[in-house]
N, C-alpha and C positions, 0 to 999 in steps of 0.2 A: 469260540466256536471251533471246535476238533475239522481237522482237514478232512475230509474226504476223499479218501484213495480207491479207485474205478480198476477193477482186477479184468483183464482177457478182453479189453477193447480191441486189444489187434485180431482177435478172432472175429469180428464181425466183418461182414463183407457187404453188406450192403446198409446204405441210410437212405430215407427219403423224407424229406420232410418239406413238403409240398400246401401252399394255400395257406401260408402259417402267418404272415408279413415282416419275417423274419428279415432282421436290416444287417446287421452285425452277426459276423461268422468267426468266432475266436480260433485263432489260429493254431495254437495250442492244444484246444482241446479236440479240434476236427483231425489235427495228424496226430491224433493219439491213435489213432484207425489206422493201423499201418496195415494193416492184410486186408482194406477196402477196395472192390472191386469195381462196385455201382455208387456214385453218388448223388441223387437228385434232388436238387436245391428250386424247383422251378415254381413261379408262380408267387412271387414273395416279396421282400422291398429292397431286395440286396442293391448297394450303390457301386459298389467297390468289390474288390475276390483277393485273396490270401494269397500268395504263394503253398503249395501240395505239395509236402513228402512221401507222399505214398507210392510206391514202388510197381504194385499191383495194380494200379486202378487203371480198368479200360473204358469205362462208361461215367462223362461229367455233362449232368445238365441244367442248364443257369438261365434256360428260355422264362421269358415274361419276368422280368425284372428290371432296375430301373438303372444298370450299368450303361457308364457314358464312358468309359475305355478300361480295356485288362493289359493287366501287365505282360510285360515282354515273355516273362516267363513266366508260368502257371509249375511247373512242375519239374523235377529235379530232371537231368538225361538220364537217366535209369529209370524206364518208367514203360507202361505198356500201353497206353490210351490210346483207345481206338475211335472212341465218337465225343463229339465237341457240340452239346448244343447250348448257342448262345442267341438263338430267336427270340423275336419280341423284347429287343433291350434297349436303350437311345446311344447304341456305337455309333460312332460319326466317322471312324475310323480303323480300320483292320491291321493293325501292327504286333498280333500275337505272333512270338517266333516261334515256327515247327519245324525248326530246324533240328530239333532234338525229338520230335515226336515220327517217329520212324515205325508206329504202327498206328499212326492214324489214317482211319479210309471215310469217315464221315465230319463234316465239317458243315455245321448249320450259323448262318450267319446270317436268315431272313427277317425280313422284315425289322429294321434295325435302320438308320439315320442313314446310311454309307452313300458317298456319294460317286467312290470311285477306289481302287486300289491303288496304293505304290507302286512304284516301280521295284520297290525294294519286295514288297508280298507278293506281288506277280512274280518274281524269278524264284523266291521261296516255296513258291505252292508249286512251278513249274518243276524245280529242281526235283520235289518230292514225290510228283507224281513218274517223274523218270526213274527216280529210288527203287519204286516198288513197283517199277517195270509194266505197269497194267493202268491206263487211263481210268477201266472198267470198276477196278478196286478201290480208285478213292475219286470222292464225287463231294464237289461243293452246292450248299443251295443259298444263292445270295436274289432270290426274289422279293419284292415288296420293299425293297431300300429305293431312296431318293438317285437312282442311276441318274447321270445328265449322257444325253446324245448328242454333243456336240464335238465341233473342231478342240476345245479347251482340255477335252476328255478323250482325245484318239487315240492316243498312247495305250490306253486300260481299254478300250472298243476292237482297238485291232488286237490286243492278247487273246481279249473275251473271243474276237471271232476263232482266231490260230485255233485257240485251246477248247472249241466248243464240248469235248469231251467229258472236260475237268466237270462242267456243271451236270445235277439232277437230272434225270431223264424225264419227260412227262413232267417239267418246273417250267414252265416259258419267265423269262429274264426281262422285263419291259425297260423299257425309260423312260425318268418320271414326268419327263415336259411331253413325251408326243403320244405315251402308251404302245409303244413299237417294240419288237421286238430289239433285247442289243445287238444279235447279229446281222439284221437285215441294217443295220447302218450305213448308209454310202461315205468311203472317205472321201471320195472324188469331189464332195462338195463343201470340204475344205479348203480353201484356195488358201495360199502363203502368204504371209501377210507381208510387209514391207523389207523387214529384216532378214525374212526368206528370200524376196526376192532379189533383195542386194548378195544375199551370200552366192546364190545358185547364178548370178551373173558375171559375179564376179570371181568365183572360186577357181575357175581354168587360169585366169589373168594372175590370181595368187602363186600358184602352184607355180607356174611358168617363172615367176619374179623372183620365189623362194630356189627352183632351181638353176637357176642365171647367178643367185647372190652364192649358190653352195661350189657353181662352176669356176664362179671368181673367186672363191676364199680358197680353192683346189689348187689356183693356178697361182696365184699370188705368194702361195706356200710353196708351191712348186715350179717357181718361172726361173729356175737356172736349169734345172734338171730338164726341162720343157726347151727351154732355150738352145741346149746343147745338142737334146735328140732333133728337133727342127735343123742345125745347122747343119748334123752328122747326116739325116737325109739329103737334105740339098747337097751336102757334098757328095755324095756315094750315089744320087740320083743323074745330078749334071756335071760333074767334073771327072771322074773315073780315077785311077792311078797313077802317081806320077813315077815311073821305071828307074829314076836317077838315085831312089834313095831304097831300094829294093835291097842291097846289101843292109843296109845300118840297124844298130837296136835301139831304139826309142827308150829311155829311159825315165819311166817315172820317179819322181819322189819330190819330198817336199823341201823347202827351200833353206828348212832347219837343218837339213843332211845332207846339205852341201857340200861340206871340206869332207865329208866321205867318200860324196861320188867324187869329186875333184882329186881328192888326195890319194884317195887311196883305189878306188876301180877304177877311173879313167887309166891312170899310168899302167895298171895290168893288161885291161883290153888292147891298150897301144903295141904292149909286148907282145901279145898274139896275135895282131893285125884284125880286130874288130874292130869295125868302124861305130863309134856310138852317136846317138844323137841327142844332145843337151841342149835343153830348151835356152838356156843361160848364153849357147854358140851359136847354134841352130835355128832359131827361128829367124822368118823374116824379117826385118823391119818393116814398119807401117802398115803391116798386116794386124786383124784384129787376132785375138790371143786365142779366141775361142775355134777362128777357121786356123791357126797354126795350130794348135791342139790336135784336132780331128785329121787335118793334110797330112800333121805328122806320121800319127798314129798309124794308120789308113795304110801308109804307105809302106810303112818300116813292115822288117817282116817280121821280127819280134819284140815284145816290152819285156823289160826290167822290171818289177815293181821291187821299191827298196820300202819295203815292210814295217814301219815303227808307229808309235803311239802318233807324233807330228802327222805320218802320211792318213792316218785313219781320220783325224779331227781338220786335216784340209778339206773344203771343199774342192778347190779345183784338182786338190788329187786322187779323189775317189769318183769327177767325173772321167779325169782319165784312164783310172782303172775301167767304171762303165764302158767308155767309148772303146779300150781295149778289149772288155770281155762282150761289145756284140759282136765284135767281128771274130773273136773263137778262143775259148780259154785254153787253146792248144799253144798259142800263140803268147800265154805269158809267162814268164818267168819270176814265181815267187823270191824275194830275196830280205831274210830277217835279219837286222843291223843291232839287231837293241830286243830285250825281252818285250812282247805287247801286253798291253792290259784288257783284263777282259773287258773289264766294262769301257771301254774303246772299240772290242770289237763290233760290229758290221754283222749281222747275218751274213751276206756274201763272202767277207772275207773269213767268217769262220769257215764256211764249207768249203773255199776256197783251198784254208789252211789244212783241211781234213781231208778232204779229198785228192789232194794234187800233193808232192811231193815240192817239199821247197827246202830252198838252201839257209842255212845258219850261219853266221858269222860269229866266229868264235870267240866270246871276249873275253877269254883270259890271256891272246894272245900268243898262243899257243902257237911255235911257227909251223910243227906238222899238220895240226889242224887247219891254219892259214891254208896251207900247199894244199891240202887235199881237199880245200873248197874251193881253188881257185881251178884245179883241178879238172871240179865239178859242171861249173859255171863253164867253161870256156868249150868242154865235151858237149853242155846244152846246147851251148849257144852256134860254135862252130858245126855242129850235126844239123842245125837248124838252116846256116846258112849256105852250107856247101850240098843242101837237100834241094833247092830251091830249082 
């Protein structure tokens, strides 16, 4: 049998074939109509629907047929469809996506099995009719479906009410147990049922527990830094200054850079009559570490910070920098012993470093370099305490 080849289908724009009891719609040959504009299928035995290439088509009507669900997608996003009649069919359910139908303004979906919408096609249809800016422009008619009026269904009752717009005008929307209209629905006489009422009793009591466990996991990360600014209050609250150590410079650093301060700064400051204070000499006995830290501090009238990779990875040397920089970062003395690494630094002490001028220690040994930084240092330090 010789093939049959069908010349200038795409010029046709409109099909109707209507009352035929037409079951099966070959796919093939219906998007041979690619310039269709109108297609009405209604009245017939269709079970099932195709996917549509058709690019043109604004008008699809598929009312009085015996479809029990359409696919997701009916038609390609390039498409112009403007009216959707799927009335008189056994839908049980409305999950056609129009998220690609951006000229649709009629959407018939009466009389048909539905019992209720998604929550997925309710934000779908909402989203759509915000698209096209005009409630007035597109209009659903979902009358003569199996609505239910109940608590089970208030989710899709209270849209329906929100949105009374979206439906047919002169369509009243009943429901199927009472024959009432859906939006005269009272939710009020929904009561919460048990799991409601555990959550809305106990929901304050949650919150409160969740922020107690997020206060404690705050502080527990943070109970040295918490610790110190507590003790740095009490001390700056109830003990005030102690005047004896008003000359001295409080010198931080870590306990790695020891034979530095020992060796080599202490013996200079001694030659220019700086009195320094070394936690190693200086602190009290049987005092706790953290109120000699702070008394020290507090009292001296300048800190040293001896600046290396060691002082940045101490803890208790970067609360001393803190304890030193509330009281005034006028008051500290950068000092670099050792190149730092960045990824060591500190937010703080980067802006520290950028901002503030600090001294270098020369390590190549250098003796005029040595002189002109001791130079440095002692013009800081002596201007500071002969200011006082």
């Amino acid at each position: 049998m010789p093939d049959i080849k069908l010349i200038g289908l795409q010029l046709i724009e409109s099909i109707i074939i209507e009352n035929s009891r037409l079951s099966i719609l070959p796919s093939r040959l219906i998007n041979s109509f690619s310039g269709m504009r109108y297609l009405s299928l209604a009245n017939n035995n269709l079970k099932t629907f195709v996917f549509l290439k058709m690019k043109h088509l604004e008008y699809l009507n598929l009312a009085n047929n015996l479809i029990g669900r359409m696919p997701r997608k009916i038609v390609s996003s390039e498409n112009k469809l403007k009216h959707i009649n799927l009335s008189g069919n056994l839908l049980t359910v409305f999950d056609l996506d129009i998220t690609d139908l951006k000229h649709l303004r009629h959407l018939d979906i009466s009389f048909n099995k539905i019992k209720t919408l998604s929550q997925e096609s309710r934000e779908m249809l909402t989203a759509h009719s915000q698209l096209i800016n005009s409630l007035d422009d597109f209009q659903i008619k979902l009358n003569g479906n199996n609505i239910r009026c109940n608590c089970d269904n208030l989710g899709f009752l209270k849209w329906a009410k929100t949105n009374q717009l979206l439906f047919a005008k002169n369509i009243s929307v009943n429901c199927k147990n009472s024959n009432k209209n859906i939006f005269s629905f009272d939710e009020m006489t929904c009561h919460p049922n048990k799991l409601e009422i555990f959550v809305q009793h106990h929901l304050a009591y949650t919150i409160v527990l969740l922020l107690l466990l997020a206060i404690s996991i705050y502080v527990f990360i943070r109970r040295q830094k918490i610790k110190f600014k507590l003790i740095l209050w009490r001390h700056r609250c109830f003990n005030g200054a102690d005047n004896e150590l008003k000359g001295q410079i409080f010198v931080s650093y870590s306990h790695k850079d020891r034979e530095w301060v020992h060796n080599i700064l202490s013996p200079e400051m001694k030659k220019e009559f700086i009195d320094l204070f070394i936690y190693e000499n200086d602190f009290l006995l049987g005092e706790p570490i953290a109120e000699n830290i702070v008394n020290a501090i507090d009292n001296c009238y300048k800190t040293i910070i001896i600046l290396t990779d060691n002082y940045v990875q101490s803890e208790w040397c970067m609360y001393e920098f803190y304890i030193a920089l509330s009281k005034s970062h006028k008051i500290i003395v950068p000092v670099a012993i050792d190149k730092l690494t960045k990824e060591n630094m500190t937010n703080v002490i980067t802006y520290l470093t950028k901002s503030k001028i600090y001294l270098k220690w020369p390590l190549d040994n250098n003796e005029r370099d040595k002189n002109l930084f001791w130079k440095k240092l002692v013009t800081s330090l002596k201007k500071s305490v002969d200011g006082y």
